[in-house]
N, C-alpha and C positions, 0 to 999 in steps of 0.2 A: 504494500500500500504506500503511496506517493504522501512521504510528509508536508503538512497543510501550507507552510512556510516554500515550498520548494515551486515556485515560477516555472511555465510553460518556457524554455529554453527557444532562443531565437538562432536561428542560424541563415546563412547564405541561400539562393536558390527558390522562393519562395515565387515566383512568377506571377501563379493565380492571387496572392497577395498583394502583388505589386501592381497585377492592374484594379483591383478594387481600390485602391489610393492613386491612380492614375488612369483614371477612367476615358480619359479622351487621346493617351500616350497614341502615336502610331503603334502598328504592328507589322512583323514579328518582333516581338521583345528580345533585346540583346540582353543576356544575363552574364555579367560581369561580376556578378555576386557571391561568386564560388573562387576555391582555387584551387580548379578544375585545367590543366590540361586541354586546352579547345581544339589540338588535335590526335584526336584519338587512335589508339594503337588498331592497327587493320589488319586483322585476325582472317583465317582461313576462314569457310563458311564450320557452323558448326553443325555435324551431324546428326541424322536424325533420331538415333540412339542413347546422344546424350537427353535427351525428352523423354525417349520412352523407355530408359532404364534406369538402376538406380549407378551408383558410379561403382568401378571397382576396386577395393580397396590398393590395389598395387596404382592404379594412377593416383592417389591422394600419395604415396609414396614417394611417386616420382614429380609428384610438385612440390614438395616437401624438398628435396634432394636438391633439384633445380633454385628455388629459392634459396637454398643452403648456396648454392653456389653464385647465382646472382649477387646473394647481399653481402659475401663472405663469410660466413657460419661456418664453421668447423666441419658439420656435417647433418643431414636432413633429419636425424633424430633429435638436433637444437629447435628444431621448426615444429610448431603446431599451428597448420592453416582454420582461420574460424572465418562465418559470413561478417566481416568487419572487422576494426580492432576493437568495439567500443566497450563489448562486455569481455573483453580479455582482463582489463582491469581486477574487477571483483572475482574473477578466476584465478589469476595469478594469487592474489591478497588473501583467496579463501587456501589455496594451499600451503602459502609462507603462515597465516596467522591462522588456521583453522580451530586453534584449540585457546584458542582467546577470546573473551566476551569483545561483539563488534565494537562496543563503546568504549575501549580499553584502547584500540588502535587509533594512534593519532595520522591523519594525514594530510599532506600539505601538497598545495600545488603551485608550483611558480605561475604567477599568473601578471597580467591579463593575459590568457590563454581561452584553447576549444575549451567551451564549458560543460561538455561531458564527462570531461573526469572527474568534475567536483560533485556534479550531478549522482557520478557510479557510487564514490564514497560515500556519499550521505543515503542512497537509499539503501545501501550495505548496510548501513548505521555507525559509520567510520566517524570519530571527531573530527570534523574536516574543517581544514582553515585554507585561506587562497591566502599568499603572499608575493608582495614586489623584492623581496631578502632575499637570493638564492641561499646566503649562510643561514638561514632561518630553516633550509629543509633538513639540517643535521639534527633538529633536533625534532623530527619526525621519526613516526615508525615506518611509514610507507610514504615518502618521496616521489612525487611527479614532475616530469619538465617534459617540455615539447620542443624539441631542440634539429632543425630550425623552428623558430614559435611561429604558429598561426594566432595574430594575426599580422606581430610586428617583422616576423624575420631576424628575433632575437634568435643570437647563436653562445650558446655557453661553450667553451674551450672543451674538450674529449677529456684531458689530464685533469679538468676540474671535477667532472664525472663520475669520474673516476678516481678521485679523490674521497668523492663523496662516498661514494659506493662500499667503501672501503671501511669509512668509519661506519656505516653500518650495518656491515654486516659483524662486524663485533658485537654488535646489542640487540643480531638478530633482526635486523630491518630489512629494506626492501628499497630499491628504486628503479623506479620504470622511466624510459626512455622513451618518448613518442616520436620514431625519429621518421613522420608519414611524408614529410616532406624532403628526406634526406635525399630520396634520387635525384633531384636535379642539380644536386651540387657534383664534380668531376671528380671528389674523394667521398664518394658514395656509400663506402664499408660502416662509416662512422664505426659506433658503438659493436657491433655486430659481434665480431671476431673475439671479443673482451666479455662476454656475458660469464658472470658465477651466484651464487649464493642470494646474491644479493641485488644482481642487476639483471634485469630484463627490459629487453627494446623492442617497442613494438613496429612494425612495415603497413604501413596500407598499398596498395596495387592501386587502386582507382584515380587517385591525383596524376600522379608523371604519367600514367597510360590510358587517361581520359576516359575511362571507364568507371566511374564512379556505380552507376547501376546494379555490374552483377557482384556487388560487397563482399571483397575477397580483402583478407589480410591476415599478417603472418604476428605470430608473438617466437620470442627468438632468445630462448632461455635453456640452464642446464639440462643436463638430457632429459634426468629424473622429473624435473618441473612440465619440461614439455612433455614428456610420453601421459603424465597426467593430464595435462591440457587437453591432449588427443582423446583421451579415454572421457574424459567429463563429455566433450565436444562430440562424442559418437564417429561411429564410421561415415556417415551421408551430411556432414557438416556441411561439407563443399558441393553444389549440384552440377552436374555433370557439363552446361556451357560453359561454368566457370574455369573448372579443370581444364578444359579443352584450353581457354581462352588464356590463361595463367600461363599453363606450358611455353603456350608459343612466346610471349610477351618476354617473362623472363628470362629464356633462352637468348632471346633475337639482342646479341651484344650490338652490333649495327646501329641499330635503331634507335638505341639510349642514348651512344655517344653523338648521334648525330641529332638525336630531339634536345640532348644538354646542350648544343651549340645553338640549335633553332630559338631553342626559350632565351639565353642570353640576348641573344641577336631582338627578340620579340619584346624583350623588358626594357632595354636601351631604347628601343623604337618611341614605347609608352612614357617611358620616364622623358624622352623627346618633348616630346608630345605635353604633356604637363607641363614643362616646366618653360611653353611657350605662353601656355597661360597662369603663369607664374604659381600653380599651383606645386605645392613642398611635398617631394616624397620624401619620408621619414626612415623608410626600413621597408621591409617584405623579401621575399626571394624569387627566384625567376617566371613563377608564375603570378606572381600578386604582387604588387607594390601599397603601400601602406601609406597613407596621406594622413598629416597632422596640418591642419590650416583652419585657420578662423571663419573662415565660409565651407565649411565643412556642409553643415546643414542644406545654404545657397544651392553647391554642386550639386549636391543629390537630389534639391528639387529638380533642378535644372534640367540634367541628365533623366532623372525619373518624367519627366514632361515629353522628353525625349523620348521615350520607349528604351533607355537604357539602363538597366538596375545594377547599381553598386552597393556593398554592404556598407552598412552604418551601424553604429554600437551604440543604443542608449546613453550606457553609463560612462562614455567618451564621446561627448558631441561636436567634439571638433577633430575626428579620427573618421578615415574612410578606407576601405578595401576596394581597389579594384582589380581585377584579373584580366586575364589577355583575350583581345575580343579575336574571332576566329578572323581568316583569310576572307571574305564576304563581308566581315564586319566593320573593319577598319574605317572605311569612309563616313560611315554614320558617325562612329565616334570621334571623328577627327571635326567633323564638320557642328559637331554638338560642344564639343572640349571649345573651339574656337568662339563659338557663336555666345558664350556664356557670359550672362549678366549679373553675375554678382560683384560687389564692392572689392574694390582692391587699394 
Protein backbone atom coordinates (compact mmCIF):
# COMPACT_ATOMS: atom_id res chain seq x y z
CA UNK A 1 0.00 0.00 0.00
CA UNK A 2 1.20 3.40 -1.24
CA UNK A 3 2.13 5.61 1.84
CA UNK A 4 -0.46 8.74 2.16
CA UNK A 5 2.52 11.34 2.04
CA UNK A 6 4.06 9.66 -1.12
CA UNK A 7 3.02 12.02 -4.42
CA UNK A 8 2.13 10.62 -7.95
CA UNK A 9 5.93 10.97 -9.30
CA UNK A 10 6.32 13.10 -12.52
CA UNK A 11 8.45 12.04 -15.14
CA UNK A 12 9.53 12.85 -18.90
CA UNK A 13 7.31 11.69 -21.85
CA UNK A 14 3.83 12.44 -20.98
CA UNK A 15 2.42 13.78 -24.60
CA UNK A 16 -1.28 13.03 -24.00
CA UNK A 17 -0.58 15.42 -20.93
CA UNK A 18 1.17 17.83 -22.73
CA UNK A 19 -1.55 18.41 -25.15
CA UNK A 20 -4.30 18.96 -22.47
CA UNK A 21 -2.03 22.16 -21.40
CA UNK A 22 -1.45 22.95 -24.83
CA UNK A 23 -4.47 22.55 -26.59
CA UNK A 24 -4.19 24.54 -29.64
CA UNK A 25 0.09 23.25 -29.91
CA UNK A 26 0.45 22.09 -33.76
CA UNK A 27 0.91 18.54 -34.22
CA UNK A 28 2.80 15.99 -34.36
CA UNK A 29 4.38 16.69 -30.96
CA UNK A 30 8.07 16.66 -30.65
CA UNK A 31 8.86 15.11 -27.35
CA UNK A 32 12.16 16.34 -26.17
CA UNK A 33 11.13 15.31 -22.68
CA UNK A 34 12.91 12.12 -22.25
CA UNK A 35 16.46 11.18 -22.42
CA UNK A 36 15.77 8.81 -24.95
CA UNK A 37 18.18 8.07 -27.77
CA UNK A 38 15.98 9.43 -30.93
CA UNK A 39 17.69 7.09 -32.89
CA UNK A 40 16.90 3.91 -32.29
CA UNK A 41 18.90 0.70 -32.55
CA UNK A 42 17.43 -1.24 -35.91
CA UNK A 43 17.19 -4.60 -34.97
CA UNK A 44 16.52 -7.65 -37.28
CA UNK A 45 12.76 -8.39 -37.71
CA UNK A 46 11.72 -10.26 -34.68
CA UNK A 47 10.28 -13.78 -35.13
CA UNK A 48 7.28 -15.10 -34.96
CA UNK A 49 8.19 -17.50 -32.20
CA UNK A 50 9.23 -15.01 -29.83
CA UNK A 51 5.15 -14.29 -29.49
CA UNK A 52 4.03 -17.54 -29.51
CA UNK A 53 6.57 -19.17 -27.05
CA UNK A 54 7.78 -18.64 -23.98
CA UNK A 55 11.63 -17.87 -24.19
CA UNK A 56 14.26 -20.47 -23.50
CA UNK A 57 16.18 -20.47 -20.73
CA UNK A 58 19.71 -20.87 -22.45
CA UNK A 59 18.94 -17.54 -24.55
CA UNK A 60 18.39 -15.51 -21.13
CA UNK A 61 21.83 -17.10 -20.68
CA UNK A 62 23.26 -15.95 -23.49
CA UNK A 63 22.07 -12.39 -22.89
CA UNK A 64 23.34 -12.48 -19.69
CA UNK A 65 26.92 -13.47 -21.07
CA UNK A 66 26.61 -10.83 -23.98
CA UNK A 67 25.84 -8.13 -21.55
CA UNK A 68 28.68 -9.53 -19.32
CA UNK A 69 30.64 -8.68 -22.06
CA UNK A 70 29.23 -5.54 -23.55
CA UNK A 71 29.43 -3.72 -20.03
CA UNK A 72 32.78 -5.46 -18.83
CA UNK A 73 31.57 -7.83 -16.14
CA UNK A 74 33.64 -10.43 -15.36
CA UNK A 75 31.30 -12.93 -16.53
CA UNK A 76 27.23 -13.51 -17.33
CA UNK A 77 26.80 -15.04 -13.96
CA UNK A 78 27.48 -11.16 -12.51
CA UNK A 79 24.37 -10.32 -14.69
CA UNK A 80 20.66 -10.75 -13.74
CA UNK A 81 18.44 -9.37 -16.65
CA UNK A 82 14.88 -7.83 -15.14
CA UNK A 83 11.95 -5.97 -17.25
CA UNK A 84 13.79 -2.50 -16.07
CA UNK A 85 16.06 -1.49 -13.60
CA UNK A 86 13.49 0.07 -11.39
CA UNK A 87 12.56 -2.66 -8.98
CA UNK A 88 16.03 -4.09 -8.98
CA UNK A 89 16.51 -1.63 -6.17
CA UNK A 90 14.34 -3.35 -3.31
CA UNK A 91 15.66 -6.68 -4.77
CA UNK A 92 19.18 -6.10 -4.22
CA UNK A 93 18.21 -4.37 -0.45
CA UNK A 94 15.97 -7.37 0.29
CA UNK A 95 18.95 -9.67 -0.12
CA UNK A 96 21.96 -7.41 1.60
CA UNK A 97 19.36 -6.50 4.59
CA UNK A 98 16.78 -9.23 4.56
CA UNK A 99 16.85 -10.03 8.11
CA UNK A 100 16.57 -6.44 9.26
CA UNK A 101 13.25 -4.73 10.25
CA UNK A 102 12.77 -2.34 6.89
CA UNK A 103 12.63 0.62 9.27
CA UNK A 104 16.06 -0.03 10.64
CA UNK A 105 17.73 0.48 7.06
CA UNK A 106 18.71 4.00 6.44
CA UNK A 107 18.80 5.11 2.88
CA UNK A 108 20.16 7.93 1.05
CA UNK A 109 20.18 9.04 -2.36
CA UNK A 110 22.30 11.73 -3.90
CA UNK A 111 19.93 13.79 -5.32
CA UNK A 112 18.34 15.82 -7.23
CA UNK A 113 18.02 12.78 -9.16
CA UNK A 114 15.35 9.89 -11.06
CA UNK A 115 12.90 9.92 -8.32
CA UNK A 116 12.26 6.35 -8.31
CA UNK A 117 14.79 5.37 -6.20
CA UNK A 118 13.57 7.22 -3.22
CA UNK A 119 10.16 6.32 -4.35
CA UNK A 120 11.50 2.19 -4.05
CA UNK A 121 12.84 2.98 -0.54
CA UNK A 122 10.14 4.26 1.16
CA UNK A 123 7.47 1.82 -0.12
CA UNK A 124 10.01 -0.94 1.07
CA UNK A 125 9.75 1.09 4.39
CA UNK A 126 13.57 2.11 4.18
CA UNK A 127 14.31 5.42 6.37
CA UNK A 128 14.87 7.39 3.29
CA UNK A 129 16.48 10.64 3.06
CA UNK A 130 17.42 12.47 -0.45
CA UNK A 131 20.69 14.49 -0.02
CA UNK A 132 22.92 17.28 -2.03
CA UNK A 133 26.22 15.72 0.43
CA UNK A 134 27.74 12.98 -1.45
CA UNK A 135 29.96 12.58 2.15
CA UNK A 136 26.49 12.39 3.62
CA UNK A 137 25.88 8.78 1.99
CA UNK A 138 28.76 7.08 4.22
CA UNK A 139 26.61 7.36 6.75
CA UNK A 140 23.84 5.34 5.15
CA UNK A 141 23.17 1.75 5.19
CA UNK A 142 22.01 1.45 1.54
CA UNK A 143 23.60 4.37 -0.74
CA UNK A 144 22.30 5.43 -4.03
CA UNK A 145 23.82 7.71 -6.98
CA UNK A 146 23.12 7.86 -10.41
CA UNK A 147 26.36 8.48 -11.97
CA UNK A 148 26.19 10.20 -14.95
CA UNK A 149 22.93 11.84 -12.95
CA UNK A 150 19.69 12.37 -14.64
CA UNK A 151 18.99 15.10 -14.80
CA UNK A 152 22.06 17.35 -14.23
CA UNK A 153 24.80 15.11 -15.99
CA UNK A 154 26.49 15.19 -12.48
CA UNK A 155 29.45 12.67 -12.71
CA UNK A 156 31.16 11.46 -9.25
CA UNK A 157 34.97 10.30 -9.92
CA UNK A 158 34.90 5.96 -10.10
CA UNK A 159 37.81 6.17 -7.19
CA UNK A 160 35.34 8.03 -5.07
CA UNK A 161 32.88 5.04 -5.57
CA UNK A 162 34.60 3.22 -4.68
CA UNK A 163 35.93 4.61 -1.89
CA UNK A 164 32.61 4.73 -0.70
CA UNK A 165 31.96 1.27 -1.26
CA UNK A 166 34.52 0.29 0.75
CA UNK A 167 33.64 1.98 3.91
CA UNK A 168 30.64 0.02 3.73
CA UNK A 169 30.98 -2.72 3.38
CA UNK A 170 32.73 -2.87 6.77
CA UNK A 171 29.25 -2.10 8.47
CA UNK A 172 27.60 -4.29 6.05
CA UNK A 173 26.15 -1.79 3.74
CA UNK A 174 25.27 -1.59 0.38
CA UNK A 175 25.78 0.99 -2.64
CA UNK A 176 24.09 0.96 -5.83
CA UNK A 177 25.39 2.56 -8.88
CA UNK A 178 22.80 3.67 -11.49
CA UNK A 179 25.11 3.88 -14.20
CA UNK A 180 21.77 4.00 -17.15
CA UNK A 181 23.21 6.43 -18.73
CA UNK A 182 26.96 5.36 -18.68
CA UNK A 183 26.81 4.02 -22.48
CA UNK A 184 27.35 7.09 -24.11
CA UNK A 185 30.27 8.08 -22.57
CA UNK A 186 33.72 6.39 -24.62
CA UNK A 187 34.81 4.78 -21.07
CA UNK A 188 31.68 2.81 -20.82
CA UNK A 189 32.87 -0.09 -18.36
CA UNK A 190 32.46 2.56 -15.54
CA UNK A 191 31.77 0.61 -12.40
CA UNK A 192 31.07 -2.67 -13.96
CA UNK A 193 34.21 -4.74 -13.69
CA UNK A 194 34.71 -3.55 -9.64
CA UNK A 195 31.27 -4.97 -8.39
CA UNK A 196 31.73 -6.88 -4.42
CA UNK A 197 29.93 -7.18 -1.26
CA UNK A 198 28.91 -4.14 -1.25
CA UNK A 199 28.58 -2.49 -4.69
CA UNK A 200 26.08 -3.08 -7.23
CA UNK A 201 25.56 -1.18 -10.78
CA UNK A 202 22.73 -1.11 -12.23
CA UNK A 203 22.52 -0.84 -16.86
CA UNK A 204 19.22 0.10 -18.47
CA UNK A 205 19.27 -0.91 -22.51
CA UNK A 206 16.43 1.50 -23.60
CA UNK A 207 18.36 5.14 -23.33
CA UNK A 208 21.70 4.66 -25.76
CA UNK A 209 19.52 2.04 -27.95
CA UNK A 210 16.26 4.10 -28.10
CA UNK A 211 14.24 1.40 -27.19
CA UNK A 212 12.98 2.56 -24.08
CA UNK A 213 9.44 0.34 -24.67
CA UNK A 214 10.59 -3.29 -24.55
CA UNK A 215 12.02 -2.58 -20.52
CA UNK A 216 15.15 -4.50 -20.48
CA UNK A 217 17.80 -3.87 -17.98
CA UNK A 218 20.72 -5.42 -16.22
CA UNK A 219 21.72 -5.34 -12.39
CA UNK A 220 25.59 -6.34 -12.37
CA UNK A 221 26.44 -7.62 -8.89
CA UNK A 222 28.48 -10.62 -7.12
CA UNK A 223 27.62 -13.95 -8.47
CA UNK A 224 25.95 -15.15 -5.29
CA UNK A 225 23.68 -11.73 -5.23
CA UNK A 226 22.98 -12.09 -8.96
CA UNK A 227 22.01 -15.88 -9.39
CA UNK A 228 19.55 -14.68 -6.48
CA UNK A 229 18.23 -11.98 -8.40
CA UNK A 230 17.64 -14.59 -11.36
CA UNK A 231 15.98 -16.91 -9.04
CA UNK A 232 13.54 -14.03 -7.36
CA UNK A 233 13.07 -12.76 -11.11
CA UNK A 234 11.90 -16.21 -12.41
CA UNK A 235 12.80 -17.99 -15.70
CA UNK A 236 10.37 -15.77 -18.27
CA UNK A 237 11.49 -12.27 -16.75
CA UNK A 238 12.73 -11.36 -20.15
CA UNK A 239 9.98 -11.83 -23.00
CA UNK A 240 11.08 -13.27 -25.95
CA UNK A 241 11.35 -9.67 -28.44
CA UNK A 242 13.20 -8.48 -25.87
CA UNK A 243 15.89 -11.30 -25.89
CA UNK A 244 15.90 -11.26 -29.52
CA UNK A 245 16.34 -7.57 -29.47
CA UNK A 246 19.05 -7.36 -26.60
CA UNK A 247 21.24 -9.97 -28.24
CA UNK A 248 21.76 -8.20 -31.31
CA UNK A 249 22.05 -4.47 -29.76
CA UNK A 250 24.62 -5.43 -27.35
CA UNK A 251 26.75 -7.42 -29.41
CA UNK A 252 26.76 -4.81 -32.51
CA UNK A 253 30.23 -3.03 -31.07
CA UNK A 254 29.97 -0.99 -34.44
CA UNK A 255 27.06 0.75 -33.66
CA UNK A 256 27.98 2.05 -30.17
CA UNK A 257 31.14 3.49 -31.15
CA UNK A 258 29.78 5.18 -33.97
CA UNK A 259 26.06 6.39 -32.18
CA UNK A 260 28.97 7.69 -29.18
CA UNK A 261 30.22 9.99 -31.95
CA UNK A 262 26.71 10.64 -33.49
CA UNK A 263 25.22 11.82 -29.81
CA UNK A 264 28.56 14.14 -29.33
CA UNK A 265 28.32 15.52 -32.72
CA UNK A 266 24.07 15.88 -31.98
CA UNK A 267 24.72 17.60 -28.31
CA UNK A 268 27.34 20.37 -29.64
CA UNK A 269 24.66 20.97 -32.59
CA UNK A 270 21.93 21.63 -29.47
CA UNK A 271 24.10 23.32 -27.14
CA UNK A 272 24.73 25.51 -30.67
CA UNK A 273 21.74 26.16 -30.98
CA UNK A 274 20.91 27.42 -27.20
CA UNK A 275 23.29 29.40 -26.77
CA UNK A 276 22.36 31.57 -29.96
CA UNK A 277 19.48 32.21 -27.83
CA UNK A 278 21.44 32.92 -25.09
CA UNK A 279 19.81 30.21 -23.33
CA UNK A 280 22.71 28.52 -20.26
CA UNK A 281 23.30 24.99 -20.60
CA UNK A 282 24.24 23.97 -17.10
CA UNK A 283 25.26 20.15 -17.33
CA UNK A 284 23.47 16.88 -18.85
CA UNK A 285 25.33 14.20 -21.19
CA UNK A 286 25.18 13.60 -24.70
CA UNK A 287 21.69 12.83 -24.84
CA UNK A 288 20.02 15.72 -22.71
CA UNK A 289 21.47 18.85 -21.82
CA UNK A 290 20.28 20.49 -18.72
CA UNK A 291 19.34 24.21 -18.68
CA UNK A 292 19.46 26.45 -15.42
CA UNK A 293 18.06 30.16 -16.79
CA UNK A 294 15.71 32.44 -15.26
CA UNK A 295 13.18 32.19 -18.03
CA UNK A 296 13.10 28.62 -17.50
CA UNK A 297 9.32 28.72 -17.05
CA UNK A 298 9.01 31.56 -20.55
CA UNK A 299 10.94 28.57 -22.67
CA UNK A 300 8.64 25.87 -21.96
CA UNK A 301 5.62 27.90 -22.49
CA UNK A 302 7.08 28.90 -25.48
CA UNK A 303 8.32 25.64 -26.86
CA UNK A 304 5.19 23.99 -25.34
CA UNK A 305 2.86 26.50 -27.78
CA UNK A 306 5.04 25.19 -30.08
CA UNK A 307 4.02 21.50 -30.01
CA UNK A 308 7.41 20.90 -28.40
CA UNK A 309 7.74 19.21 -24.87
CA UNK A 310 10.64 19.72 -22.67
CA UNK A 311 10.95 18.47 -19.17
CA UNK A 312 10.45 20.95 -16.34
CA UNK A 313 10.91 20.17 -12.56
CA UNK A 314 8.46 21.78 -10.09
CA UNK A 315 10.77 21.96 -7.38
CA UNK A 316 13.45 23.77 -9.63
CA UNK A 317 11.69 26.27 -11.61
CA UNK A 318 14.36 27.70 -13.25
CA UNK A 319 15.98 24.18 -14.52
CA UNK A 320 14.89 22.51 -17.88
CA UNK A 321 15.77 19.08 -19.66
CA UNK A 322 15.94 18.92 -23.09
CA UNK A 323 16.81 15.93 -25.37
CA UNK A 324 17.89 15.54 -28.92
CA UNK A 325 15.11 16.07 -31.30
CA UNK A 326 15.26 13.36 -34.08
CA UNK A 327 16.64 13.92 -37.93
CA UNK A 328 12.91 15.37 -39.06
CA UNK A 329 13.00 17.31 -36.10
CA UNK A 330 15.47 19.80 -36.14
CA UNK A 331 13.83 22.53 -38.19
CA UNK A 332 10.94 22.81 -35.99
CA UNK A 333 13.09 23.26 -33.05
CA UNK A 334 15.51 25.52 -34.56
CA UNK A 335 12.89 27.64 -35.92
CA UNK A 336 10.83 27.64 -32.38
CA UNK A 337 14.44 28.15 -30.12
CA UNK A 338 14.99 31.39 -32.46
CA UNK A 339 11.51 32.66 -32.69
CA UNK A 340 11.39 32.89 -28.75
CA UNK A 341 9.89 35.79 -26.61
CA UNK A 342 10.84 35.67 -23.56
CA UNK A 343 12.83 38.48 -21.47
CA UNK A 344 16.41 38.59 -21.78
Amino acid sequence: MQPQNEKRIEHGGSVTQAARQFPDAPRPWIDLSTGINPHSYGYSPVPATAFSRLPEPSDLTKLCETAARCYGASSGENIAAAPGTHLLVPMVAQHVFGGRKPSTVKAAILSPTYAEHAHACRMAGFDTVETTDFAALAQADLAIVVNPNNPDGRLIADHDLLALSEHLVAKGGLLVVDEAFRDVMDEASGLVGKVHAALVVLRSFGKFYGLAGIRLGFAVAPKELAQDLRLRLGPWAIPGPALHIGLEALADEAWQAEMRQRLRAEADRLNALLKTAKIEVAGGTTLFRYIRDGNAQAIYQHLGEAGILVRRFNERPNCLRIGLPAPDEWLRLEEAICSGNWQR
